[in-house]
C-alpha positions as CSV (number, residue, x, y, z in Angstrom):
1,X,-4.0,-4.6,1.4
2,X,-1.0,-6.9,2.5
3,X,0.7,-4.4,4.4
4,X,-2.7,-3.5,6.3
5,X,-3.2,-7.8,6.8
6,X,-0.2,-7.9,8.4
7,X,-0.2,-4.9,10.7
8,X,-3.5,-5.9,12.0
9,X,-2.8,-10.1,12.5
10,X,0.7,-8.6,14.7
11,X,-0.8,-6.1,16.7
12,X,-4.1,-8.5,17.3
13,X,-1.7,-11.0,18.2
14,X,-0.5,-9.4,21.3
15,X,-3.4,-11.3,23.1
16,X,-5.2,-13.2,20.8
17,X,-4.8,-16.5,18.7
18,X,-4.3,-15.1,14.9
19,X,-4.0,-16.8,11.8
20,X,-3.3,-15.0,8.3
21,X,-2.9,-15.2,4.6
22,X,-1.4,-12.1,4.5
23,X,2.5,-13.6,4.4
24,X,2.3,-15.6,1.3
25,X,-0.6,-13.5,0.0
26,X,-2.3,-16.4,-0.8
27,X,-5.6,-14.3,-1.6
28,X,-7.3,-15.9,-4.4
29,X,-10.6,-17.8,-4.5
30,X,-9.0,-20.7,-3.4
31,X,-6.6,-19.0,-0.9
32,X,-9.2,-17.6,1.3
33,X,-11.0,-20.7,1.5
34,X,-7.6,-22.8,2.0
35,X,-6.9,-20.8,5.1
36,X,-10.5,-21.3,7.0
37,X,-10.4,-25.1,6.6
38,X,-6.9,-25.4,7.8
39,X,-7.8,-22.9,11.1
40,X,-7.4,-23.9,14.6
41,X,-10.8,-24.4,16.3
42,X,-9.1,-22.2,19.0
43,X,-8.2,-19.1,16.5
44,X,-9.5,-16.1,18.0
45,X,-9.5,-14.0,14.8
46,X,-8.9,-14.6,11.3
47,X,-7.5,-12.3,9.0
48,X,-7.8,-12.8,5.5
49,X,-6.6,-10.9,2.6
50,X,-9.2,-11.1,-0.5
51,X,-8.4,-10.2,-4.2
52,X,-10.7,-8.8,-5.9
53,X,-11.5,-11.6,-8.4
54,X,-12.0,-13.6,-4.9
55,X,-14.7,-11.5,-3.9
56,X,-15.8,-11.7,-7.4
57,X,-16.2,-15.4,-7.8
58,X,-20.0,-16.8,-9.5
59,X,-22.7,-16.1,-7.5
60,X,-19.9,-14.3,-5.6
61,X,-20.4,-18.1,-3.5
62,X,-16.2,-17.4,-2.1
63,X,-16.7,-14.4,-0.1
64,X,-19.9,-15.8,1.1
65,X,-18.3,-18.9,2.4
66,X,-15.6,-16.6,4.3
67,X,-18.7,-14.8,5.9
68,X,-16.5,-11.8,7.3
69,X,-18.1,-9.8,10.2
70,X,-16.0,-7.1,9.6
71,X,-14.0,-5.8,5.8
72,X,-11.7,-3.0,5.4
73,X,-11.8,-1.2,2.4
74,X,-8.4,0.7,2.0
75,X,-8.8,2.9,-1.3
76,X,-10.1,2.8,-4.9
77,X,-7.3,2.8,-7.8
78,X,-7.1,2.1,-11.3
79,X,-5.2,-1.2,-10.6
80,X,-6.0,-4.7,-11.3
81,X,-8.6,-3.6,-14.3
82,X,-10.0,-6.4,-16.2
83,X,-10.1,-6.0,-20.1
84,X,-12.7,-4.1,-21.4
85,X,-13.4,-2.1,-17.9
86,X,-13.2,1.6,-18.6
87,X,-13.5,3.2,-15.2
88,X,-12.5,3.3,-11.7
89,X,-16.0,3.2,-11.0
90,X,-16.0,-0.4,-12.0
91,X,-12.7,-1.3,-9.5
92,X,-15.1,0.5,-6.8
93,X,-18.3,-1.6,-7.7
94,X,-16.4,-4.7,-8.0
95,X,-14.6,-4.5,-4.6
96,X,-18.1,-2.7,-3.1
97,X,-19.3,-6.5,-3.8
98,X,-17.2,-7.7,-0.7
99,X,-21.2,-7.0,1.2
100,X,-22.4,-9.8,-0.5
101,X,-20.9,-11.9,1.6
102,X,-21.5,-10.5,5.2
103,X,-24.5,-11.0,7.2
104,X,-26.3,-8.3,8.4
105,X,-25.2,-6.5,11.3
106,X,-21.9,-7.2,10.3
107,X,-19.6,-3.6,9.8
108,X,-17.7,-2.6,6.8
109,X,-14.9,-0.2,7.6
110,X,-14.1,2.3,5.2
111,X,-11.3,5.0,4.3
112,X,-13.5,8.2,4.6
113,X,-11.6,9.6,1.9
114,X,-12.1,6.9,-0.8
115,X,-13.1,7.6,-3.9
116,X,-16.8,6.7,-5.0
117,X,-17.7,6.8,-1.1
118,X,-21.1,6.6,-2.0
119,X,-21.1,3.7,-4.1
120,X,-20.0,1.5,-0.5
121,X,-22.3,3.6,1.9
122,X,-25.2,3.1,-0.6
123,X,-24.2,-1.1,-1.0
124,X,-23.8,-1.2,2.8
125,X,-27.0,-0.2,3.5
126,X,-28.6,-2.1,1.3
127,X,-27.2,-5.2,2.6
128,X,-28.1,-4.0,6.3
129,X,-24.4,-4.0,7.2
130,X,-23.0,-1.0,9.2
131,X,-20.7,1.9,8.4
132,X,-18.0,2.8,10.3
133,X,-15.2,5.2,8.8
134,X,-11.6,6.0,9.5
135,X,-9.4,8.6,8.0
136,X,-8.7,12.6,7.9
137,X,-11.7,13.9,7.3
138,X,-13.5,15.6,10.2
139,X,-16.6,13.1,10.3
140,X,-14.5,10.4,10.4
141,X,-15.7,7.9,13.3
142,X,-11.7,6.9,14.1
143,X,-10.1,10.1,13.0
144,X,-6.3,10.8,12.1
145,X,-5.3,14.0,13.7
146,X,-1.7,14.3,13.3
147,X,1.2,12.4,12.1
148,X,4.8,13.1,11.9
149,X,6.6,11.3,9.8
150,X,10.2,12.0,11.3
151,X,9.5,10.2,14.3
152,X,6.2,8.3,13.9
153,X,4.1,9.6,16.4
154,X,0.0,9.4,15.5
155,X,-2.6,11.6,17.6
156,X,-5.7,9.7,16.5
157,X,-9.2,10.7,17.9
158,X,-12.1,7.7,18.8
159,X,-15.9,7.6,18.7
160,X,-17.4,9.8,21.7
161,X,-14.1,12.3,21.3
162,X,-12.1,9.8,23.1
163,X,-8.0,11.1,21.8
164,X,-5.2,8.6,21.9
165,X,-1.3,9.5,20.9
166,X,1.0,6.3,20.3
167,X,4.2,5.7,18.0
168,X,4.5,3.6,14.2
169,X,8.2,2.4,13.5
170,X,6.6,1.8,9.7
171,X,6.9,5.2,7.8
172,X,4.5,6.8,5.8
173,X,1.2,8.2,5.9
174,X,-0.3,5.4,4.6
175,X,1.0,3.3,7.0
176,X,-0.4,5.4,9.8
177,X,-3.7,5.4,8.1
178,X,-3.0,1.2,8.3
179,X,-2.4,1.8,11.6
180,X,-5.8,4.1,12.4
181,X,-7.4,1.5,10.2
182,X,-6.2,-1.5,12.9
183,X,-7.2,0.6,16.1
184,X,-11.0,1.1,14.5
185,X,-10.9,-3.2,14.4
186,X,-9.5,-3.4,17.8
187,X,-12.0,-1.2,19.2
188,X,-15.1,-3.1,17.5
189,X,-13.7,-6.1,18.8
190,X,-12.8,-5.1,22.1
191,X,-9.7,-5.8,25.0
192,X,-7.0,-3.7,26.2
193,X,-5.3,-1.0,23.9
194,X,-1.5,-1.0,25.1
195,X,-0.2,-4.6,24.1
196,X,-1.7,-4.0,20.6
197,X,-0.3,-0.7,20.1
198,X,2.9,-2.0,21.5
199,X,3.0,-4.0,19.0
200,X,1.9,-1.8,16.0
201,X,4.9,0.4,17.1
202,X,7.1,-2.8,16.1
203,X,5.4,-3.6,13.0
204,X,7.7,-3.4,9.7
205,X,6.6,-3.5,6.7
206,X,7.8,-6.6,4.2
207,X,10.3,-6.4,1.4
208,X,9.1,-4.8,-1.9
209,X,6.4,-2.9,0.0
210,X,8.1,-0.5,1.7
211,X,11.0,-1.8,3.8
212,X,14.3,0.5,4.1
213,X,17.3,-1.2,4.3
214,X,21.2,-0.1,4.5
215,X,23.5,-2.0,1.8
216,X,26.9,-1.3,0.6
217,X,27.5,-1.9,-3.2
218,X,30.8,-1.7,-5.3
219,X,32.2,0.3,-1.9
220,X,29.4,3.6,-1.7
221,X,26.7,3.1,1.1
222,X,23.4,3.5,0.0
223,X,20.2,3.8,1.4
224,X,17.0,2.0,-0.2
225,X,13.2,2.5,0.0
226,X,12.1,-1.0,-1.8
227,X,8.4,-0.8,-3.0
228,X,8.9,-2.8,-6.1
229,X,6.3,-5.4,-5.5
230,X,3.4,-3.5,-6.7
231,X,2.3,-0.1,-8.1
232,X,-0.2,1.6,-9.2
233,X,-1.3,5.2,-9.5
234,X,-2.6,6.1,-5.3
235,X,0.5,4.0,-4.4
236,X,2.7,5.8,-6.5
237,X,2.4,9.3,-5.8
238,X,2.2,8.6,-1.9
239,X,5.5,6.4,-2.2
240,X,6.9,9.6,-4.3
241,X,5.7,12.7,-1.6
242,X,6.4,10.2,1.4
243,X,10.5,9.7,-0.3
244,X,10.8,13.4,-1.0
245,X,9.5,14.5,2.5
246,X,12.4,12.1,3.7
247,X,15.1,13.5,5.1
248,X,18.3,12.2,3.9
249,X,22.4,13.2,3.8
250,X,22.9,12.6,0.4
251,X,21.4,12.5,-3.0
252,X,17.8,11.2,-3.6
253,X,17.6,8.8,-6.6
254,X,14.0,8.0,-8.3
255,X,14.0,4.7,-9.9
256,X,10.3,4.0,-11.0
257,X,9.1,1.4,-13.3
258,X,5.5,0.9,-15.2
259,X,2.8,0.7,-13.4
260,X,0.6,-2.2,-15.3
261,X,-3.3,-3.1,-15.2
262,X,-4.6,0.4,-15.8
263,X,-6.7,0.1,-18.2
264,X,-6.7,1.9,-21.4
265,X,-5.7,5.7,-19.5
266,X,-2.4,3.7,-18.5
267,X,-0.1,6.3,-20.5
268,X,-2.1,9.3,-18.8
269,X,-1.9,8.0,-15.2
270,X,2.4,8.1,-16.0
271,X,2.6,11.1,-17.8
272,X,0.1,13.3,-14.6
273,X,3.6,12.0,-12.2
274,X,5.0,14.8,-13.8
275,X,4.4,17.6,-11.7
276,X,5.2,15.8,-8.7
277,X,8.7,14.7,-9.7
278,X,9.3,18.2,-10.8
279,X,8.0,19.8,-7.3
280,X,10.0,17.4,-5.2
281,X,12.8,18.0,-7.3
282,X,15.1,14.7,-6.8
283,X,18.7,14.6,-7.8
284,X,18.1,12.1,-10.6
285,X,14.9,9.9,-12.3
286,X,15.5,6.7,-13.8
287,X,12.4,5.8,-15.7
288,X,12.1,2.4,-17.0
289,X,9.4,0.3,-19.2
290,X,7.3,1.1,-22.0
291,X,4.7,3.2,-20.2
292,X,7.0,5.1,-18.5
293,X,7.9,6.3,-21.6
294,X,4.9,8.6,-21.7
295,X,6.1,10.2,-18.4
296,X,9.8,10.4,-19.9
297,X,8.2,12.5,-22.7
298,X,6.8,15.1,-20.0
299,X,10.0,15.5,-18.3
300,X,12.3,15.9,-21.5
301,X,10.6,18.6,-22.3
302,X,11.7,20.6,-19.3
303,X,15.4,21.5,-19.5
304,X,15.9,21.0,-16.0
305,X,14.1,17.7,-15.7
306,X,16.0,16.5,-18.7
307,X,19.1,16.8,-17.2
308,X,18.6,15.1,-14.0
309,X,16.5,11.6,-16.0
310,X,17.2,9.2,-17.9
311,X,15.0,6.5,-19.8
312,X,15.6,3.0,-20.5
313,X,13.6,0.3,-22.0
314,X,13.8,-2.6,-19.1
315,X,15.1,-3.5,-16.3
316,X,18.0,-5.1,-18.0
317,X,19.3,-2.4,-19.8
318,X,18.9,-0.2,-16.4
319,X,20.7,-2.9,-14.6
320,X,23.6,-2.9,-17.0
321,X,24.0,1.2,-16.5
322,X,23.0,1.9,-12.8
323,X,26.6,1.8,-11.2
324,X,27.0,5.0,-13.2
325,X,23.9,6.7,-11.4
326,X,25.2,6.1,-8.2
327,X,27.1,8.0,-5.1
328,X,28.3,7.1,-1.9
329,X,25.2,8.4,0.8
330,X,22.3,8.4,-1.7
331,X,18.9,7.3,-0.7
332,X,17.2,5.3,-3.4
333,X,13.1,4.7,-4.0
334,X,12.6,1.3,-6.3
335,X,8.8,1.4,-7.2
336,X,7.4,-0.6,-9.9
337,X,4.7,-3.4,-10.5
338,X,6.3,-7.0,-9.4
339,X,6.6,-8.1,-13.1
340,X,9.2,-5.2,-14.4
341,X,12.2,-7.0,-13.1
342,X,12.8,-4.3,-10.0
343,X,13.3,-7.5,-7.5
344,X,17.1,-8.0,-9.6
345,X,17.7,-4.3,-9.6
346,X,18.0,-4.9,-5.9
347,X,19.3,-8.0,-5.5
348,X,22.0,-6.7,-7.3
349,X,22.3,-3.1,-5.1
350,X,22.1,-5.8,-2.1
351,X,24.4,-7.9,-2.7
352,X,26.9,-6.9,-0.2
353,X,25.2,-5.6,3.1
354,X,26.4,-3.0,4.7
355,X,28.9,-3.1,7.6
């Protein structure tokens, strides 16, 4: 959601007065609510980034203070999952809630390809607040065509067939589904198209969600792919396809940490990574935290797997040992949830930037 925030306030800023929580990710109850009484009278457009338990709030009397005309709603995952909650399901009703606080006429936005689709369409119409979808699929009303991930161009189709080709700097898909997201708000609000993809094409994404950077530790250069701010299961598997699709000189190194507020399938959503680590085949995985145990269990099994991972407790112990793991020329993915420690495991890769 932060990375989606921030793309759109930048490229709606290319001609319109924006404000934002989406920096400090201030988006709690209070945060969203903080933001609109300290707003310009003159703001344009205000983009706010709500949590889930904001949306959630008594009488769910937050969101409707916000009064949003229109709500994205990126994916459904297992993430965030309250004690006690024992499905998906429950993430999708919960964050479905977000109508409760729109009037009608207003338009929800939503990944075609999200799970429980039906559980939004069917809340939307209740409420008497429109549908519009963006995504792969071919009903799609802002549709994704193409993307090419080695140089960032995005062939996106619009409502009445209308096709449009422009460039993201940000890689991943996800980023240019962000970015088909944006272009579906910038057409319901209207103005010219080529400032705000201009600036899309600049956006970069913000440390621990995805930003690459060049450092050069105890003399090897290394390349590294940051997302340790957050994880869970979606954002896992497309960080993993999007690093091994990646092309790179040297090595590629897998460092992945638990992925926490599951839920009570935690240990399965780890161990089901398995396949994917083996069918990208990186040079070495260095698993770390107690759930990743269970996925350290699948791949010990394999001989080949084996060979190339390691396990370790914490970050700490990983810390201690991870000069050992590394070349000169590898490219490194850090993905974990914020709390496993992954922020020192790069502060101490970074600490010398690269020449």
């Amino acid at each position: 959601k932060t990375s989606q925030c921030l793309m759109l306030k930048e490229a709606l800023s290319a001609d319109c007065s924006v404000i934002s929580n989406s920096r400090s990710n201030y988006n709690s109850r209070v945060g969203m609510l903080h933001l609109l009484a300290n707003t310009p009278a003159a703001t344009d457009v205000v983009v706010i980034e709500a949590a889930v338990s904001a949306i959630n709030a008594p009488k769910f009397q937050n969101i409707r203070l916000v009064r949003p005309d229109i709500c994205i709603i990126t994916n459904i995952a297992p993430s965030h999952m309250r004690s006690g909650e024992q499905g998906v399901d429950t993430v999708a009703r919960r964050k479905a809630n977000i109508v409760e606080g729109m009037s009608k006429g207003g338009i929800l936005l939503l990944n075609r390809e999200i799970d429980y689709y039906e559980i939004f369409r069917e809340r939307a119409a209740q409420r008497g607040v429109h549908l519009v979808t963006y995504g792969q699929s071919p009903d799609a009303d802002v549709r994704l065509l193409a993307y090419d991930q080695t140089n960032g161009r995005v062939s996106a189709q619009l409502p009445q067939g209308q096709k449009i080709e422009y460039r993201i700097t940000a890689p991943r898909l996800h980023m240019a589904m962000n970015s088909l997201a944006a272009l579906a708000v910038k057409k319901l609000l209207g103005g010219p198209l080529k400032p705000f993809l201009a600036a899309i094409e600049k956006f970069q994404p913000l440390t621990g969600r995805g930003e690459t950077r060049a450092v050069d530790f105890a003399g090897k250069p290394l390349t590294i792919v940051d997302e340790s701010y957050n994880a869970n299961p979606v954002s896992m598997r497309a960080a993993i396809a999007t690093f091994g699709a990646m092309p790179t000189a040297g090595r590629r190194i897998l460092i992945l940490g638990d992925m926490l507020e599951l839920g009570p399938d935690a240990p399965r959503y780890h161990q089901e990574l398995a396949p994917q680590l083996r069918a990208i085949a990186p040079d070495t995985v260095l698993l770390c935290g107690d759930l990743m145990e269970y996925l350290w269990d699948e791949l010990k099994t394999d001989v080949k797997s084996a060979s190339t991972s390691t396990y370790y407790r914490n970050a700490m112990s990983l810390l201690k040992d991870i000069e050992r793991h590394l070349r000169s020329g590898d490219t490194i993915l850090l993905k974990a949830s914020n709390s496993i420690g992954f922020g020192k495991i790069l502060d101490h890769l970074s600490r010398t930037p690269a020449v």
